[in-house]
mmCIF file of the protein (N, C-alpha, C, O) and its ligand, coordinates in Angstrom:
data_MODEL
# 
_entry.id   MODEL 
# 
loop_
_entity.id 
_entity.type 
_entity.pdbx_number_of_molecules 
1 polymer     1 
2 non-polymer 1 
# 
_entity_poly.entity_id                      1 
_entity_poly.type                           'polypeptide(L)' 
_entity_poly.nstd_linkage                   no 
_entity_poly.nstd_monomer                   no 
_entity_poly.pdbx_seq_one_letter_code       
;(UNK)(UNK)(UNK)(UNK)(UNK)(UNK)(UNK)(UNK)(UNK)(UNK)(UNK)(UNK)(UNK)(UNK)(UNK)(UNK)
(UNK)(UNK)(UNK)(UNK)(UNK)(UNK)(UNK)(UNK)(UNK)(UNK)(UNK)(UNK)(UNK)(UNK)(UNK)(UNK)
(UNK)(UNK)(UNK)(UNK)(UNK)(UNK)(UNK)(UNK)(UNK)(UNK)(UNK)(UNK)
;
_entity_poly.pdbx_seq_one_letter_code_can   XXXXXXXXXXXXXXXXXXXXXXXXXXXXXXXXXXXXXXXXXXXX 
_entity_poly.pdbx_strand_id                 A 
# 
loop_
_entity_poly_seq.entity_id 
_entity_poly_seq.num 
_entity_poly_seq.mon_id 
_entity_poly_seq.hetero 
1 1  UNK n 
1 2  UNK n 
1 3  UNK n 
1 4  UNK n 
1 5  UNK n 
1 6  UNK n 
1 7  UNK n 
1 8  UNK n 
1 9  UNK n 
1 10 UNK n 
1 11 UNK n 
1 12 UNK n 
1 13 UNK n 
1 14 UNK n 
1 15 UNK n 
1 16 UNK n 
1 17 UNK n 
1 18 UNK n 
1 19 UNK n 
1 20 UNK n 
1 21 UNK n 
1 22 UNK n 
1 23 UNK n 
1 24 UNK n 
1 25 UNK n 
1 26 UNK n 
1 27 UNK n 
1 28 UNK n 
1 29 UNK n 
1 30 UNK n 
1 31 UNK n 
1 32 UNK n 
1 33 UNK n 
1 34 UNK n 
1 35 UNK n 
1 36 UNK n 
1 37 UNK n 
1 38 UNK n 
1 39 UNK n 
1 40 UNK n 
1 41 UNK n 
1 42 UNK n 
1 43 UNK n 
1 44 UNK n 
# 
loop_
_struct_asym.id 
_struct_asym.entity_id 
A 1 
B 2 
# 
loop_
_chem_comp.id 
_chem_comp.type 
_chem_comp.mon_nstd_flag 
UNK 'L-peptide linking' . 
ZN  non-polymer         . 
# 
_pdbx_entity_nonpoly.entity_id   2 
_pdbx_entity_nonpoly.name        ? 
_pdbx_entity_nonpoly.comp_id     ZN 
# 
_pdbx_nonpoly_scheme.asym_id         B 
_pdbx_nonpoly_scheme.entity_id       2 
_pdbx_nonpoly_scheme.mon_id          ZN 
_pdbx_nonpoly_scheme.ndb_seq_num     1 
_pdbx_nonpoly_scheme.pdb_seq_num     101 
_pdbx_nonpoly_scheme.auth_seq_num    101 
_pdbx_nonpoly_scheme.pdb_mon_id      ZN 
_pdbx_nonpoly_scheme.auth_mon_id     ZN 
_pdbx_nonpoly_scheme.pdb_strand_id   A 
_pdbx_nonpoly_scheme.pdb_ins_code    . 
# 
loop_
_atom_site.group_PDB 
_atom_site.id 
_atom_site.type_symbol 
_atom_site.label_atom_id 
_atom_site.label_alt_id 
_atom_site.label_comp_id 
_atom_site.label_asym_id 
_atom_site.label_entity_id 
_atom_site.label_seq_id 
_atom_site.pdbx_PDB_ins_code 
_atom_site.Cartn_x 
_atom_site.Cartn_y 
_atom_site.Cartn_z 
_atom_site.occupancy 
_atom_site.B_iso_or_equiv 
_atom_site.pdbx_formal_charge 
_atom_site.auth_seq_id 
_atom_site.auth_comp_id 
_atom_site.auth_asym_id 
_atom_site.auth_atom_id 
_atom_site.pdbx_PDB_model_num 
ATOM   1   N  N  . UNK A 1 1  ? -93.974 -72.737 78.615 1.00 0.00 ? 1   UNK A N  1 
ATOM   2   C  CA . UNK A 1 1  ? -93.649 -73.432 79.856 1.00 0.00 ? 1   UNK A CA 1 
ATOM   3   C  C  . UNK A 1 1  ? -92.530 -74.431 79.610 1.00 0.00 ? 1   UNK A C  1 
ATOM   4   O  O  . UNK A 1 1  ? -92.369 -74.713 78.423 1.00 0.00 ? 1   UNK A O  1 
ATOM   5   N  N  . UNK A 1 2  ? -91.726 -75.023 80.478 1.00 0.00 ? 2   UNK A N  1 
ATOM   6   C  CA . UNK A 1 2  ? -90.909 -76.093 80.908 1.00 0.00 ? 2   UNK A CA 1 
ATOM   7   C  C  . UNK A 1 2  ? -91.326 -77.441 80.539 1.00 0.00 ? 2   UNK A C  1 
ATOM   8   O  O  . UNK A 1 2  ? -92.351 -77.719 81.161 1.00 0.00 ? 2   UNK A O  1 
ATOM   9   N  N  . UNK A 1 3  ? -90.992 -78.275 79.869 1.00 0.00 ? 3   UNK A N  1 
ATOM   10  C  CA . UNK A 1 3  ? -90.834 -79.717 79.936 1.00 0.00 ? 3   UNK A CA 1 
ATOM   11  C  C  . UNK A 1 3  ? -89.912 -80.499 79.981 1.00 0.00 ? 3   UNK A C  1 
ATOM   12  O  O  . UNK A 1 3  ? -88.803 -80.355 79.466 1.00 0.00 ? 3   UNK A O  1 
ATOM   13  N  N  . UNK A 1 4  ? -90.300 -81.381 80.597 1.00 0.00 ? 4   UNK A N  1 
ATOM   14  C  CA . UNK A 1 4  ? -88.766 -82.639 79.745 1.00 0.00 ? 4   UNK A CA 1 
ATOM   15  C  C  . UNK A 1 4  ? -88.783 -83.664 79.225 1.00 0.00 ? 4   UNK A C  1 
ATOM   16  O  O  . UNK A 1 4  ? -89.776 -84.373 79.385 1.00 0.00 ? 4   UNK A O  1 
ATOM   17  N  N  . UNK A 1 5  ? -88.083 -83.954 78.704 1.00 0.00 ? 5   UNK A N  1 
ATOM   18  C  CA . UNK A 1 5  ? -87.892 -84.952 77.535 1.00 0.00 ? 5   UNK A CA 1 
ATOM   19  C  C  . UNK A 1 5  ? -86.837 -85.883 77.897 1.00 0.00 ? 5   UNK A C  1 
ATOM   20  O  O  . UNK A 1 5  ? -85.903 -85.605 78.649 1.00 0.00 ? 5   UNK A O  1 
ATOM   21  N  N  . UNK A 1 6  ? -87.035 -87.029 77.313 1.00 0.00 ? 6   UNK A N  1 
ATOM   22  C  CA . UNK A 1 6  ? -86.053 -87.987 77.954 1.00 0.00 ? 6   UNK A CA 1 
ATOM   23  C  C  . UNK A 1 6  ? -84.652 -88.183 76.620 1.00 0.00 ? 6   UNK A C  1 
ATOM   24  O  O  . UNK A 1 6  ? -85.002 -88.513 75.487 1.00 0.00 ? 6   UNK A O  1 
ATOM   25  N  N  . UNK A 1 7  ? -83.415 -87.989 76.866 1.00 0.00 ? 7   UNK A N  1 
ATOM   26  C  CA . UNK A 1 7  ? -82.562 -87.987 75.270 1.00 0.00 ? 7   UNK A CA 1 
ATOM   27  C  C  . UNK A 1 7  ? -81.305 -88.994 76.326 1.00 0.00 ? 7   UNK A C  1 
ATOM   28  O  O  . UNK A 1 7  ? -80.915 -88.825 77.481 1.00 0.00 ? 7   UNK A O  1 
ATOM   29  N  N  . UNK A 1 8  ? -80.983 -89.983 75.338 1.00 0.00 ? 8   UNK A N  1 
ATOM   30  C  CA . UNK A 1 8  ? -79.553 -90.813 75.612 1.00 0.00 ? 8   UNK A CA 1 
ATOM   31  C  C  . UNK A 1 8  ? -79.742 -90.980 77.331 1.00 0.00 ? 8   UNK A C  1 
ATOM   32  O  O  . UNK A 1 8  ? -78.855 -90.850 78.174 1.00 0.00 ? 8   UNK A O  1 
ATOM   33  N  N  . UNK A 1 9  ? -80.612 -91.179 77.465 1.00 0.00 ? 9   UNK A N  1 
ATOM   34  C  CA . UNK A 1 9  ? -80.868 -91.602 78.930 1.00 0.00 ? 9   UNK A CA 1 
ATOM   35  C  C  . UNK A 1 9  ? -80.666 -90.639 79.885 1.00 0.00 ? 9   UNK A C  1 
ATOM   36  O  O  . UNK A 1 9  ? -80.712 -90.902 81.086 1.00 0.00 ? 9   UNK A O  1 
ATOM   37  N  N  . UNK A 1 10 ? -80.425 -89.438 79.407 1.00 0.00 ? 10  UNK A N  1 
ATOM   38  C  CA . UNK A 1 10 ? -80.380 -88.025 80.945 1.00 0.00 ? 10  UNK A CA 1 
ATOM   39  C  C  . UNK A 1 10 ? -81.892 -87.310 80.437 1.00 0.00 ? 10  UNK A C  1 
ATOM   40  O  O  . UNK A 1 10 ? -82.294 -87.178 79.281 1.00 0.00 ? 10  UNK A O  1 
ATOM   41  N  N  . UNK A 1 11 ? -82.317 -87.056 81.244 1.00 0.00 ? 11  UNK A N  1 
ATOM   42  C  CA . UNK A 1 11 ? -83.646 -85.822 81.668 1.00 0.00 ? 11  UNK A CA 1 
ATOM   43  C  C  . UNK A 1 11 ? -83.194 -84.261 81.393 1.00 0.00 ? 11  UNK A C  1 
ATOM   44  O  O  . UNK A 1 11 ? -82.714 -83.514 82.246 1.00 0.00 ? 11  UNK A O  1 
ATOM   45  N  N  . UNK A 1 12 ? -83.466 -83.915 79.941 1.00 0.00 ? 12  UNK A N  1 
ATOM   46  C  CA . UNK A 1 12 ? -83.514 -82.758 79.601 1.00 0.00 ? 12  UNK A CA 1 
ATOM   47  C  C  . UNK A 1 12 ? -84.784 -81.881 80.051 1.00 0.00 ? 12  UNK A C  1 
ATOM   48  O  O  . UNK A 1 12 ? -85.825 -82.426 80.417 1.00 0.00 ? 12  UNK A O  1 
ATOM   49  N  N  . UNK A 1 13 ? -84.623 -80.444 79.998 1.00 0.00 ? 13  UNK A N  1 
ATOM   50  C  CA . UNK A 1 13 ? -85.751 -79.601 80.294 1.00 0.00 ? 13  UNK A CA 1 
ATOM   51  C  C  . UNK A 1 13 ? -85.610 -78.465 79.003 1.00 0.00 ? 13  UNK A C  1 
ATOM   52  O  O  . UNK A 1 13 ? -84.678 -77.699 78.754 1.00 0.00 ? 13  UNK A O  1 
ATOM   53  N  N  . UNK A 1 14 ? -86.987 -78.683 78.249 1.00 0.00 ? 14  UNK A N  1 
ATOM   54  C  CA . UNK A 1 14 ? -87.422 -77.977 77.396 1.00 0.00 ? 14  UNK A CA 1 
ATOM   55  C  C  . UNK A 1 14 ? -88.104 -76.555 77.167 1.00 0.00 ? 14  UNK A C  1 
ATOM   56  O  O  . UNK A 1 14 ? -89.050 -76.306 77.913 1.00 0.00 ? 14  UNK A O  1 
ATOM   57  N  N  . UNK A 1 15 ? -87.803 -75.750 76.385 1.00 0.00 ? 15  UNK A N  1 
ATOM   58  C  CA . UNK A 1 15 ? -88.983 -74.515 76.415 1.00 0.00 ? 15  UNK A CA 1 
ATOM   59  C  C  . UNK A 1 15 ? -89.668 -74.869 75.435 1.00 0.00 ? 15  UNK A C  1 
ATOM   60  O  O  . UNK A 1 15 ? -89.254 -75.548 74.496 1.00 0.00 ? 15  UNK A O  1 
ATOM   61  N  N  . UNK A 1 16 ? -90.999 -74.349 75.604 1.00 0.00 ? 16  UNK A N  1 
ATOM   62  C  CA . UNK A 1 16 ? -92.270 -75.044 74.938 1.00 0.00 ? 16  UNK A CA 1 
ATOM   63  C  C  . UNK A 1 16 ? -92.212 -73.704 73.644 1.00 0.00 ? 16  UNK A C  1 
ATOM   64  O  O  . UNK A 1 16 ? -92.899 -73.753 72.623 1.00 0.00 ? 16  UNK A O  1 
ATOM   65  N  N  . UNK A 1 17 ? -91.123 -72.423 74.019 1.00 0.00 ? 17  UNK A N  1 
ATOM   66  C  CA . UNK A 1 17 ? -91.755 -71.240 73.584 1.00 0.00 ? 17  UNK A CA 1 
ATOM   67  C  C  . UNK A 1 17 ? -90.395 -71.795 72.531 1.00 0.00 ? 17  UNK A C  1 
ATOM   68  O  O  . UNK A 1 17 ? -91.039 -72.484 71.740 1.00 0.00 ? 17  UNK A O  1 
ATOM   69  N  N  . UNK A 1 18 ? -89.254 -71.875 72.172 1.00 0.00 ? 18  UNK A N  1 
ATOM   70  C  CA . UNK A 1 18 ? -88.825 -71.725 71.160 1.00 0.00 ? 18  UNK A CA 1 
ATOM   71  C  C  . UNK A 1 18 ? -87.907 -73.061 71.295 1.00 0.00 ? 18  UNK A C  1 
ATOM   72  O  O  . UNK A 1 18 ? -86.753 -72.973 70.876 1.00 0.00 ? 18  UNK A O  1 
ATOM   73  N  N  . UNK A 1 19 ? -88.363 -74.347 71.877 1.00 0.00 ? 19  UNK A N  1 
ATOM   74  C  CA . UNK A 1 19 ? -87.707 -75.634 71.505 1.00 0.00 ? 19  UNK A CA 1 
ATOM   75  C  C  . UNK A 1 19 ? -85.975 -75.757 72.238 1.00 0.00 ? 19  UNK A C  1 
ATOM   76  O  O  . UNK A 1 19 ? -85.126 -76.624 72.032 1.00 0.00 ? 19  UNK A O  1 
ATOM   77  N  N  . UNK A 1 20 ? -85.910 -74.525 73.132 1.00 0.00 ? 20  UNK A N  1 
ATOM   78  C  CA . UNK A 1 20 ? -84.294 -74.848 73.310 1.00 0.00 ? 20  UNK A CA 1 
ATOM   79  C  C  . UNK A 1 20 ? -84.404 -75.705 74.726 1.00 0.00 ? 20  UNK A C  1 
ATOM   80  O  O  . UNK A 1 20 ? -85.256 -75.598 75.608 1.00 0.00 ? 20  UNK A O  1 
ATOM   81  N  N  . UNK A 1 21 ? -83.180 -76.651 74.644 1.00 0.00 ? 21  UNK A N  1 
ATOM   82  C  CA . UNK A 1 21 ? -82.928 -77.652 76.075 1.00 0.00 ? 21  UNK A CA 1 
ATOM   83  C  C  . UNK A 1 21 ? -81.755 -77.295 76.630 1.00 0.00 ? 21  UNK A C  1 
ATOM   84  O  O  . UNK A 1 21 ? -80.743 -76.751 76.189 1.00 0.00 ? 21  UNK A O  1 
ATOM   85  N  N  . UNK A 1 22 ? -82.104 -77.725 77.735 1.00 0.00 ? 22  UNK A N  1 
ATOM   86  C  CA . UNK A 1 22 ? -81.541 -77.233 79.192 1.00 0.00 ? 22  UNK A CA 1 
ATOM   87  C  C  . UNK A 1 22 ? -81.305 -78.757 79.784 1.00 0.00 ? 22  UNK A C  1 
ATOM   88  O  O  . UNK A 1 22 ? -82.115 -79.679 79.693 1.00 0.00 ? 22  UNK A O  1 
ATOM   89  N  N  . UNK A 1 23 ? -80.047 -78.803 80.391 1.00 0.00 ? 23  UNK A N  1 
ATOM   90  C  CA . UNK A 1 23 ? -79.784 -79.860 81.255 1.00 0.00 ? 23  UNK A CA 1 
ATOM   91  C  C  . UNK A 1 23 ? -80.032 -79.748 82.803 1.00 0.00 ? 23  UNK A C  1 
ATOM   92  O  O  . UNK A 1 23 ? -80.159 -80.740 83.522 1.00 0.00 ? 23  UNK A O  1 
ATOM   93  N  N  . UNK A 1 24 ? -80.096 -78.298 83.305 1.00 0.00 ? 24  UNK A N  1 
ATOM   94  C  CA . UNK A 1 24 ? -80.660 -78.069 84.606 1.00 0.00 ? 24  UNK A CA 1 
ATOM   95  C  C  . UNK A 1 24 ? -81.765 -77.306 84.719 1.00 0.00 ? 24  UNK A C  1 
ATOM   96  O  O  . UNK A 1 24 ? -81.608 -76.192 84.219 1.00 0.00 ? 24  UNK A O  1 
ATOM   97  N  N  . UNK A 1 25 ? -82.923 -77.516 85.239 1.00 0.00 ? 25  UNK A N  1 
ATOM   98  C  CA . UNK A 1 25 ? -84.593 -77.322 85.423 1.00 0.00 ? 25  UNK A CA 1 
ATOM   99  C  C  . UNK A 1 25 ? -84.545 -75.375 85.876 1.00 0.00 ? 25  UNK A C  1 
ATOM   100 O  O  . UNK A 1 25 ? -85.209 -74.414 85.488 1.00 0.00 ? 25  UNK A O  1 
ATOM   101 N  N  . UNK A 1 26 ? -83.533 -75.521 86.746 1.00 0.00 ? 26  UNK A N  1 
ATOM   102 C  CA . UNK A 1 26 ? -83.554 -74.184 86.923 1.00 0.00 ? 26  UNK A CA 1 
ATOM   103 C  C  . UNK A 1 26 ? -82.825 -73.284 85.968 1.00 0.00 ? 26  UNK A C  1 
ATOM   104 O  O  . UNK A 1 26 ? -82.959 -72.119 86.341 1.00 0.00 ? 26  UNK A O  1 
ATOM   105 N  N  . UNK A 1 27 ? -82.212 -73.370 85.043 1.00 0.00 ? 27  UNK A N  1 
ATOM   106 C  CA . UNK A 1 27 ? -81.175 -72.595 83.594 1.00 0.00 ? 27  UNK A CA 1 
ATOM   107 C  C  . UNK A 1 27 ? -82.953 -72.711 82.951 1.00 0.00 ? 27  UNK A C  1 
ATOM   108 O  O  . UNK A 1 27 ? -83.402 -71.590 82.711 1.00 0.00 ? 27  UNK A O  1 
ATOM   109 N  N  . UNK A 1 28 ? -83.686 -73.565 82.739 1.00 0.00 ? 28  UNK A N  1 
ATOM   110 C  CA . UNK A 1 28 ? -84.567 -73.872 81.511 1.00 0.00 ? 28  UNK A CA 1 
ATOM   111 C  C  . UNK A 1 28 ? -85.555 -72.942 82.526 1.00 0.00 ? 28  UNK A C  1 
ATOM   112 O  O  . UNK A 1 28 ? -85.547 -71.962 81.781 1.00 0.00 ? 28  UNK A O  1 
ATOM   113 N  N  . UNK A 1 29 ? -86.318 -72.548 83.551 1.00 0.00 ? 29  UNK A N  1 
ATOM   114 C  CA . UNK A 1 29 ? -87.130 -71.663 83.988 1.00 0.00 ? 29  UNK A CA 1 
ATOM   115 C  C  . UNK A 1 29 ? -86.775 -70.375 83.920 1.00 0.00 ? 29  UNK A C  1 
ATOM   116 O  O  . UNK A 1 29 ? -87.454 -69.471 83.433 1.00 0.00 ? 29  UNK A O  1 
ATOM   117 N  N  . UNK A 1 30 ? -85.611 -70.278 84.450 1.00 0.00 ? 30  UNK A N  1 
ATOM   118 C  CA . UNK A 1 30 ? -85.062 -68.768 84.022 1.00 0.00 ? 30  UNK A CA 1 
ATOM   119 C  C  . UNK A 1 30 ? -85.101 -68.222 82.707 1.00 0.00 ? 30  UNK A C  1 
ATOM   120 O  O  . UNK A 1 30 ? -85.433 -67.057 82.490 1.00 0.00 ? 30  UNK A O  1 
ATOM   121 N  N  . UNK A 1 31 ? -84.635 -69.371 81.464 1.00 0.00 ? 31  UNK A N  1 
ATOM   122 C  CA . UNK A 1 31 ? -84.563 -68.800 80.278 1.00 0.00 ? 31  UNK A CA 1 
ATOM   123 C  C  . UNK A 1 31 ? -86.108 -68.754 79.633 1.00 0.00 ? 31  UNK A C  1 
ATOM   124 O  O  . UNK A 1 31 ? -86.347 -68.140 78.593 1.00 0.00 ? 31  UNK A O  1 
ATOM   125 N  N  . UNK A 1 32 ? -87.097 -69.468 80.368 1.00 0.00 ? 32  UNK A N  1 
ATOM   126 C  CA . UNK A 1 32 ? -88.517 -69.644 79.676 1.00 0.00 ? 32  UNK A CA 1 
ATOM   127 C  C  . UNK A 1 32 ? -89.215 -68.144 80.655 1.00 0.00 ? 32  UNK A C  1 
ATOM   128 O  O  . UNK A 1 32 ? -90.307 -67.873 80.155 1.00 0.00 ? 32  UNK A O  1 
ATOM   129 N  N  . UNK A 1 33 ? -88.922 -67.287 81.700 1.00 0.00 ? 33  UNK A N  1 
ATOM   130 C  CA . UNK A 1 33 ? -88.891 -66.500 82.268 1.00 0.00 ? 33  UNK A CA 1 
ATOM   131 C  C  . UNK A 1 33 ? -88.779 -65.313 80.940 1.00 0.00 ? 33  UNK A C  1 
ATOM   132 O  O  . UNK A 1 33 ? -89.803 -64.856 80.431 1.00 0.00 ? 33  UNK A O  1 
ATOM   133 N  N  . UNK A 1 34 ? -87.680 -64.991 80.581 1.00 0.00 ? 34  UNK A N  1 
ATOM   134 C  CA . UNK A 1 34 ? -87.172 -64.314 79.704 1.00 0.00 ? 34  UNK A CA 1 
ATOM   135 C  C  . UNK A 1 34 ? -87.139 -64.420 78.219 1.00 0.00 ? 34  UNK A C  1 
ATOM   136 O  O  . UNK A 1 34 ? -86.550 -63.598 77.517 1.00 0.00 ? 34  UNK A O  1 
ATOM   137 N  N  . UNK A 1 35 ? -88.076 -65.915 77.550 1.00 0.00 ? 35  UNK A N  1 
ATOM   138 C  CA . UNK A 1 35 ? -88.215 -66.018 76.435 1.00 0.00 ? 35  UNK A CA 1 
ATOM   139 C  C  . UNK A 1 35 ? -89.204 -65.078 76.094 1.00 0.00 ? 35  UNK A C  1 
ATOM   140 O  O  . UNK A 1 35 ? -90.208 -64.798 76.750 1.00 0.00 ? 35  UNK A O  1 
ATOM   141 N  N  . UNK A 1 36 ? -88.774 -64.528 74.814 1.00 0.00 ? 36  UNK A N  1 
ATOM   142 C  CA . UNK A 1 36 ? -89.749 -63.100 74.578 1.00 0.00 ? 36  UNK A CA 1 
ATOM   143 C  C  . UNK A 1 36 ? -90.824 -63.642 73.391 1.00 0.00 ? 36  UNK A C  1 
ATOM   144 O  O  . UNK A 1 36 ? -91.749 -62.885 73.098 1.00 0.00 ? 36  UNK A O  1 
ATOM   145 N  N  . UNK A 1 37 ? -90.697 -65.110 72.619 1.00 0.00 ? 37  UNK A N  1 
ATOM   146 C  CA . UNK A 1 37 ? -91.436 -65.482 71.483 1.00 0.00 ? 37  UNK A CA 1 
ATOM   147 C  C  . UNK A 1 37 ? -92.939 -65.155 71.205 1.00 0.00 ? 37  UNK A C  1 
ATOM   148 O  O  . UNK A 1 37 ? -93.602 -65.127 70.169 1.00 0.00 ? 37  UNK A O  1 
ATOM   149 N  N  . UNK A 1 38 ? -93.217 -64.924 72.480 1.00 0.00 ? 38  UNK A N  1 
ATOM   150 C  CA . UNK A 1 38 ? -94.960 -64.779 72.091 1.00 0.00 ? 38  UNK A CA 1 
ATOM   151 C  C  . UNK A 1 38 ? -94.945 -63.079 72.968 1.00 0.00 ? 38  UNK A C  1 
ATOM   152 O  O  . UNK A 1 38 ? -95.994 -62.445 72.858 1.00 0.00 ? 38  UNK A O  1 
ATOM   153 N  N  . UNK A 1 39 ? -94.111 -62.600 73.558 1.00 0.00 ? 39  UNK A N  1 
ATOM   154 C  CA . UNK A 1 39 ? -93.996 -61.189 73.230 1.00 0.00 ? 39  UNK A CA 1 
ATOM   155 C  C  . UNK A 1 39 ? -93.141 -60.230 73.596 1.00 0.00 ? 39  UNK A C  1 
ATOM   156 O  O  . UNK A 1 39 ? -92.825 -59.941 74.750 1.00 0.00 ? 39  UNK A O  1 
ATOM   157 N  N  . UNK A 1 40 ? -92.704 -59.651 72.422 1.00 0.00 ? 40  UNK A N  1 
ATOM   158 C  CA . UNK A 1 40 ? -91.212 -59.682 72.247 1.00 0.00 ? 40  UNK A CA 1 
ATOM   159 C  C  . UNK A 1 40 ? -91.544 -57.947 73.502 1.00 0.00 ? 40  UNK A C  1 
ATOM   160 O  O  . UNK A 1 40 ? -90.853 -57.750 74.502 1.00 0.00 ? 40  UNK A O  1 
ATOM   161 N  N  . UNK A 1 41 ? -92.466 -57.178 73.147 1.00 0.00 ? 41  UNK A N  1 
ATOM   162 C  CA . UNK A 1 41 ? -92.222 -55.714 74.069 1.00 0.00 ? 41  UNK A CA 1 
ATOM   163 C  C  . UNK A 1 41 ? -92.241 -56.290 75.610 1.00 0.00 ? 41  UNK A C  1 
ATOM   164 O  O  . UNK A 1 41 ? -92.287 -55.421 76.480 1.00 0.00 ? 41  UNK A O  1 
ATOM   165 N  N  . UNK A 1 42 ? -92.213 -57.612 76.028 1.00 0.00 ? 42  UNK A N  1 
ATOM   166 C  CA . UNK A 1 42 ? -92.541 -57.570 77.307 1.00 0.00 ? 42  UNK A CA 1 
ATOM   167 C  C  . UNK A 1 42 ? -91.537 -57.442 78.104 1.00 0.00 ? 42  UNK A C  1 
ATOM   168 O  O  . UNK A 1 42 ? -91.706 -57.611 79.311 1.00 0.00 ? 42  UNK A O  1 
ATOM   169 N  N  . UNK A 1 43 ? -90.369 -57.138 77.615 1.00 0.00 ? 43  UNK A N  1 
ATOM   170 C  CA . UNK A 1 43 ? -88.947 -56.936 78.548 1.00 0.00 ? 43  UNK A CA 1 
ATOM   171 C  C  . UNK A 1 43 ? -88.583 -54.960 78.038 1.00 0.00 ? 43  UNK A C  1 
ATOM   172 O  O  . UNK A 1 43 ? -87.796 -54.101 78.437 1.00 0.00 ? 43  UNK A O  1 
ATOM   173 N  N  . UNK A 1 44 ? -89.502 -55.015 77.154 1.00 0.00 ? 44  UNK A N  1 
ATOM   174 C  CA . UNK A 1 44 ? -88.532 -53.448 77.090 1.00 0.00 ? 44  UNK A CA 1 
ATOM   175 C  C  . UNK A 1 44 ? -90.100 -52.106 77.818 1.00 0.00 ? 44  UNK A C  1 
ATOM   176 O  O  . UNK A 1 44 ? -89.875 -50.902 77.939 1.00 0.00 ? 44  UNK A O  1 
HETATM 177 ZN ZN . ZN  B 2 .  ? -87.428 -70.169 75.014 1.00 0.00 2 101 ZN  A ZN 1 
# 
């Protein structure tokens, strides 16, 4: 899932599945949408 974290005073949004940040909430849902870390056959 999505979180955020607070860095140098702007509101980042996190994936919980492989740690990458996102500066807009909707780039970080889409890519946590399509993160395959916990399973990778679920897109093919
Ligand atoms: Zn991810």
């Amino acid at each position: 899932m999505v979180t955020t974290t607070e860095k140098d005073g702007a509101t980042w949004y996190r994936c919980e599945e492989c740690e990458m940040l996102f500066d807009v909430e909707s780039d970080a849902e889409a890519h946590e949408e399509n993160c395959d870390t916990d399973s990778p056959s679920y897109l093919q």
